[in-house]
C-alpha positions as CSV (number, residue, x, y, z in Angstrom):
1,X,-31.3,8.0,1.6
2,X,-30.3,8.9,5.1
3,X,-28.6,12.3,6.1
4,X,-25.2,10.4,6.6
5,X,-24.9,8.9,3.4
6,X,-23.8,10.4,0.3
7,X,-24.7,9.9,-3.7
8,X,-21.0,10.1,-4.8
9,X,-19.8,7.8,-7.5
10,X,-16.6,6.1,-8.3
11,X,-15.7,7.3,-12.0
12,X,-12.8,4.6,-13.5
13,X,-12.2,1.0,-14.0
14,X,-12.2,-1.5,-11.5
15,X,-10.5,-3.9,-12.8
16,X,-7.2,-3.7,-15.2
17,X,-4.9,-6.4,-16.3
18,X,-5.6,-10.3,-15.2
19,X,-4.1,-10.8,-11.6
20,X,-1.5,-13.2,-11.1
21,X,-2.4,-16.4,-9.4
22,X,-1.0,-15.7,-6.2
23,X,-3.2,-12.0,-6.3
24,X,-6.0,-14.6,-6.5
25,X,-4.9,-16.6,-4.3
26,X,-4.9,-13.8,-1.5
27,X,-7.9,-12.1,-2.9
28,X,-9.4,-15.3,-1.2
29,X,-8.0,-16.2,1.6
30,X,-6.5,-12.6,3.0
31,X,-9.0,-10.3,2.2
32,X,-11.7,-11.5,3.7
33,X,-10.0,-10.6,7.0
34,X,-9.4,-7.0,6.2
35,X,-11.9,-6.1,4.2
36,X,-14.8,-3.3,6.1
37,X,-18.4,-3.1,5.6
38,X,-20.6,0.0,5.6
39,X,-22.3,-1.3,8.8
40,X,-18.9,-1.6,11.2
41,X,-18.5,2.1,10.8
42,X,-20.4,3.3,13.7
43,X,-17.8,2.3,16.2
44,X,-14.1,2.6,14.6
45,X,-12.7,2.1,17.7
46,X,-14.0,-1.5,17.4
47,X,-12.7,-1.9,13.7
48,X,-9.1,-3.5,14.8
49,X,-7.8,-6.5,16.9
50,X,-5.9,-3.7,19.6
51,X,-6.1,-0.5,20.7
52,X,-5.2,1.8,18.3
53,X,-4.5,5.5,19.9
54,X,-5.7,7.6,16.2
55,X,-7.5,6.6,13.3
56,X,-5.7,7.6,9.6
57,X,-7.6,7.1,6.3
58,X,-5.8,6.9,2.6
59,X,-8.3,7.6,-0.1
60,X,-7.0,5.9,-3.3
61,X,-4.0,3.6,-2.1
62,X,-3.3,2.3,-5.6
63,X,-1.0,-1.1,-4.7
64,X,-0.8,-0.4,-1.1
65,X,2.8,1.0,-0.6
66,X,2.4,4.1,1.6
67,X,-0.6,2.8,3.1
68,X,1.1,-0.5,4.4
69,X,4.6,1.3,5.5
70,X,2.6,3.9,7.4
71,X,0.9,1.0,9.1
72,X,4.2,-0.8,10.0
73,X,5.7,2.0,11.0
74,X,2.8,3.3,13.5
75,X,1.6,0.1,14.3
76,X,-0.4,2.5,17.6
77,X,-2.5,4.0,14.9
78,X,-5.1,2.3,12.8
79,X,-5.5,2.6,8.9
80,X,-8.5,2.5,6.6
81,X,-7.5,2.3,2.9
82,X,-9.8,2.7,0.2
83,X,-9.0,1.0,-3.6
84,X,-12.2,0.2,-5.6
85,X,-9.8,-0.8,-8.4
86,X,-9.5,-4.3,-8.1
87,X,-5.6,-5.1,-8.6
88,X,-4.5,-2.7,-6.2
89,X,-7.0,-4.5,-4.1
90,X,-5.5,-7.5,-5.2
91,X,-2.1,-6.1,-4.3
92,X,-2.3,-5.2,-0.9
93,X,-3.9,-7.9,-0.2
94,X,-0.9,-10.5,-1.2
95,X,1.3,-8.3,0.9
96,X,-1.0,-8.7,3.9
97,X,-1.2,-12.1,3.4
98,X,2.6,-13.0,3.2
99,X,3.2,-10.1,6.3
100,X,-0.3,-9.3,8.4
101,X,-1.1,-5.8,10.0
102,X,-3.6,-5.9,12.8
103,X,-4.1,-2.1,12.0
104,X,-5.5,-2.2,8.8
105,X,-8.7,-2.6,7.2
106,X,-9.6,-1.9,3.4
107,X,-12.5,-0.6,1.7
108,X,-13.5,-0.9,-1.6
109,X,-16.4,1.0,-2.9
110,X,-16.4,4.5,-2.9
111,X,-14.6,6.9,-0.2
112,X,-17.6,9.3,0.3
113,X,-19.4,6.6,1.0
114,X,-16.9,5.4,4.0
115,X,-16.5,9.1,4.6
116,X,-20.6,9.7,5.1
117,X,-20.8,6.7,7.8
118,X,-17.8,7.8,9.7
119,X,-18.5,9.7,13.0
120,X,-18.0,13.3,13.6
121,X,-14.1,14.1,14.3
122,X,-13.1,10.5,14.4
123,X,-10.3,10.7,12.2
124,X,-6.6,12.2,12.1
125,X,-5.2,12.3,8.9
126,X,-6.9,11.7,5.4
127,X,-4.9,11.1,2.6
128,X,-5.4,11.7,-0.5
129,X,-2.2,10.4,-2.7
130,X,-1.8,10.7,-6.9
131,X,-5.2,10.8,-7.2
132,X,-6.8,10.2,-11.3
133,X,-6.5,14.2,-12.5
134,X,-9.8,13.5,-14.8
135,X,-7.6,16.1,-17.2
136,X,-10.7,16.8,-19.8
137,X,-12.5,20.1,-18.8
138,X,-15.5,17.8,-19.2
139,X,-14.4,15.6,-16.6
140,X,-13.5,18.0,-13.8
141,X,-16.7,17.0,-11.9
142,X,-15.2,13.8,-11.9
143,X,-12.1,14.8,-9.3
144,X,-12.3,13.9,-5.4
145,X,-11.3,17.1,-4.5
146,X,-14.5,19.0,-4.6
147,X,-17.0,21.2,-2.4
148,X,-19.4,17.9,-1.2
149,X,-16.5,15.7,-0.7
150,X,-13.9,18.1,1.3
151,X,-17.6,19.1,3.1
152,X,-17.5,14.8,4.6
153,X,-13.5,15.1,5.1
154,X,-13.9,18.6,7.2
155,X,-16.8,17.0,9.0
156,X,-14.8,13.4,9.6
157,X,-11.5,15.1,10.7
158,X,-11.0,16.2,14.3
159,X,-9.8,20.1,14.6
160,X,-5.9,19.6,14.3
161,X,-6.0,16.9,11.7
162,X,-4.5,17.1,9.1
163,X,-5.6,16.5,5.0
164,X,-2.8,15.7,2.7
165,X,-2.9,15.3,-1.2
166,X,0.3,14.8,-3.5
167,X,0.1,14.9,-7.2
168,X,2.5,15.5,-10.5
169,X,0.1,17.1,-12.1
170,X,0.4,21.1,-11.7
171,X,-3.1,21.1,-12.8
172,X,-4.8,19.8,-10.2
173,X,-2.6,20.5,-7.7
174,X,-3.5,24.4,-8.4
175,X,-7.4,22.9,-8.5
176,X,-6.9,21.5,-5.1
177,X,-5.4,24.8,-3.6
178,X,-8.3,26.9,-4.9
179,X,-10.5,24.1,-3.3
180,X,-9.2,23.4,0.2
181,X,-8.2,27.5,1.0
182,X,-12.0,28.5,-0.1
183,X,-13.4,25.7,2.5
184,X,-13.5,27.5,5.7
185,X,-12.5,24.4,7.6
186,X,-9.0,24.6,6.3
187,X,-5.7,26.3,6.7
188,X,-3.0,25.4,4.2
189,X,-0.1,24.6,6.4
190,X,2.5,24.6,4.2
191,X,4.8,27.9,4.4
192,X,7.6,27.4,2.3
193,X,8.0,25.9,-1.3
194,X,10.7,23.7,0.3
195,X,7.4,22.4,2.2
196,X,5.6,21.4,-0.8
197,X,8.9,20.3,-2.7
198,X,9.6,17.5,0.2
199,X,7.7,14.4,0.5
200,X,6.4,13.9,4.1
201,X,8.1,12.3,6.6
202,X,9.3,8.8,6.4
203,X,7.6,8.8,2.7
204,X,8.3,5.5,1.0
205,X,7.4,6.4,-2.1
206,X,4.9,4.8,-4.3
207,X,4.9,2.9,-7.9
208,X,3.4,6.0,-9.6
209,X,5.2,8.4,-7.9
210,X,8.5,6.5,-9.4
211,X,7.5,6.2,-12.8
212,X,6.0,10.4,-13.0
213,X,9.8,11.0,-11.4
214,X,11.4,9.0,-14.2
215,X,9.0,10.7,-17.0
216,X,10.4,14.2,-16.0
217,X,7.1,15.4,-13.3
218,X,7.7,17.0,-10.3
219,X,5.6,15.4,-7.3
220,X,3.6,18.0,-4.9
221,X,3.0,17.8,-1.7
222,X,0.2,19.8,0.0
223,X,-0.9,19.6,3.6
224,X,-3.5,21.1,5.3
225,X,-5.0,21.4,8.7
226,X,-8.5,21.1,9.6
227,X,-9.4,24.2,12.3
């Protein structure tokens, strides 16, 4: 194994319920078109049909909502999203095939191993939305948010960039603080609680987000800044 890749695994299913027809459908004839290999990551600038003035990467996009409303709504910057879970795969791939994005591209193995091939600085923002809170003690190694894997996203973020996570679950949210402020690449930016109380600018919202609102759990929303 080379110095730029990583040994992380993906922990969780791949595959849920069976798609719908028209999820197969565009599993076949849209994501072929979007989907990134291992091997086009040495030149992101290369990795779209324009030019694209800032790279952005969403770690987890579940079915695709924030990641394709950001990319419609900066259509200047280009977005990577990774889903190894085949129906959210399956998801955003029917919406770009009824509405194409020339600015994004998906991945669908495991983000340290997109994060590992990526060069120095070359990214923005990461995002890391709702991610699965592994809530078992025993399972704790199991979360994204960890030493080796804030270590690629410090190393992959250009100094001003900025790492955001949301979660409903006070939990890991308190995990992810202790994390990110003992990494000395980061400064949590937030400074009041209205700033982790309100989504992010332009947030659309996402299907998990609307059902942990309806259940009664109030969303998070850290964001920190690489220095």
């Amino acid at each position: 194994m080379s110095e730029t890749e990583h040994s992380g695994a993906f922990y969780g299913r791949r595959v849920g319920k069976a798609l719908r027809q028209g999820q197969l459908q565009a599993l076949d004839r849209a994501l072929p078109r979007f989907l990134l290999s291992l091997e086009e990551l040495g030149d992101p600038a290369a990795l779209f049909a324009g030019t694209v003035r800032e790279l952005r990467l969403e770690i987890g996009f579940g079915g695709g909502e924030h990641l394709l409303a950001e990319a419609a709504r900066f259509p200047d910057c280009g977005y990577i999203g990774v889903e190894p879970f085949l129906n959210g795969m399956a998801k955003a791939a029917f919406e770009l095939d009824k509405a194409p994005l020339g600015n994004v591209r998906l991945f669908n193995l495991d983000a340290a191993l997109l994060l590992a091939r990526l060069p120095d600085a070359g990214l923005a923002q990461v995002e890391l939305l709702y991610p699965d809170p592994w809530p078992k003690r025993r399972h704790w190694k199991r979360r994204f948010v960890r030493p080796d894997n804030l270590d690629l996203i410090a190393r992959t973020l250009r100094p001003g960039g900025i790492f955001r996570f949301a979660s409903d679950v006070p939990d890991y949210v308190d995990w992810t603080l202790r994390q990110v402020r003992a990494h000395p690449a980061f400064r949590w930016a937030d400074r009041t609680a209205a700033d982790w109380r309100t989504p992010y600018p332009g947030w659309p919202g996402t299907r998990y987000e609307a059902k942990a609102v309806a259940a009664g759990r109030v969303p998070t929303y850290l964001t920190f800044e690489r220095l």
